[in-house]
N, C-alpha and C positions, 0 to 999 in steps of 0.2 A: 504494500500500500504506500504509494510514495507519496513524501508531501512536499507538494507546489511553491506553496510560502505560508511564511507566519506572517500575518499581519494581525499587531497586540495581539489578545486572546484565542483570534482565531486560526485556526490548521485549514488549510487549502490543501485536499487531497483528493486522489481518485485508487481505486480498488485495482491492482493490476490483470484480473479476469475479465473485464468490463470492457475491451474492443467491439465487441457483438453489438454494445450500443451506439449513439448519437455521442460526440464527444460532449463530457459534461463535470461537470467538478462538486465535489462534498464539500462542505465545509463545519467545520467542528469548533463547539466551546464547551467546557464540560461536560456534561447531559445531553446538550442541543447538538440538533444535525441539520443540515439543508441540503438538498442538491439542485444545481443550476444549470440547466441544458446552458450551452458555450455558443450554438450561433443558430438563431439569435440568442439574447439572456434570457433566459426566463426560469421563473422559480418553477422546479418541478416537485419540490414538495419541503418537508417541514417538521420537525417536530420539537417542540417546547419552545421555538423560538419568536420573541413577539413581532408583531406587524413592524416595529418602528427598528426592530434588530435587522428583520428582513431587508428594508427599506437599503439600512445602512449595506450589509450581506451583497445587495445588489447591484449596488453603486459600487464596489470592492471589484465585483468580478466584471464588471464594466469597464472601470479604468482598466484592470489587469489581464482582460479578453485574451489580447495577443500573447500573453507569455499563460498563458494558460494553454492555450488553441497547440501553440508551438510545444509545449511538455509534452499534449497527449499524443499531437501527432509524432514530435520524437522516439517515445516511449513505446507508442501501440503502431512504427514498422519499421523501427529495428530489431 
């Protein structure tokens, strides 16, 4: 499970089984999870995390799209 970046609290990662999918990214703070399909953004789901965490969560992976885009496709064909 490699992780993308820390920004403060949170871990930007993706599950290395996970090529089968749409490229997309986890993201982790204690308890809380999210994952965000990568083009376009979109929240694809959620759990304990509030509306306004989201908000922030998503704006995160927006600025950092491209280095997110460029991990998975490094990662999942070589």
């Amino acid at each position: 499970m490699p992780t993308i970046l820390r920004i403060g609290p949170f871990r930007f990662f993706f599950y290395s089984n996970e090529n089968g999918e749409p490229p997309h990214i986890h993201v982790q703070k204690d308890n809380m999870l999210a994952k965000f399909w990568l083009s376009p953004v979109v929240l694809a789901g959620s759990t304990r995390f509030s509306a306004k965490e989201l908000r922030k969560l998503e704006a995160l992976v927006t600025e950092n799209q491209h280095t997110l885009m460029e991990a998975w496709n490094e990662y999942f064909s070589g």
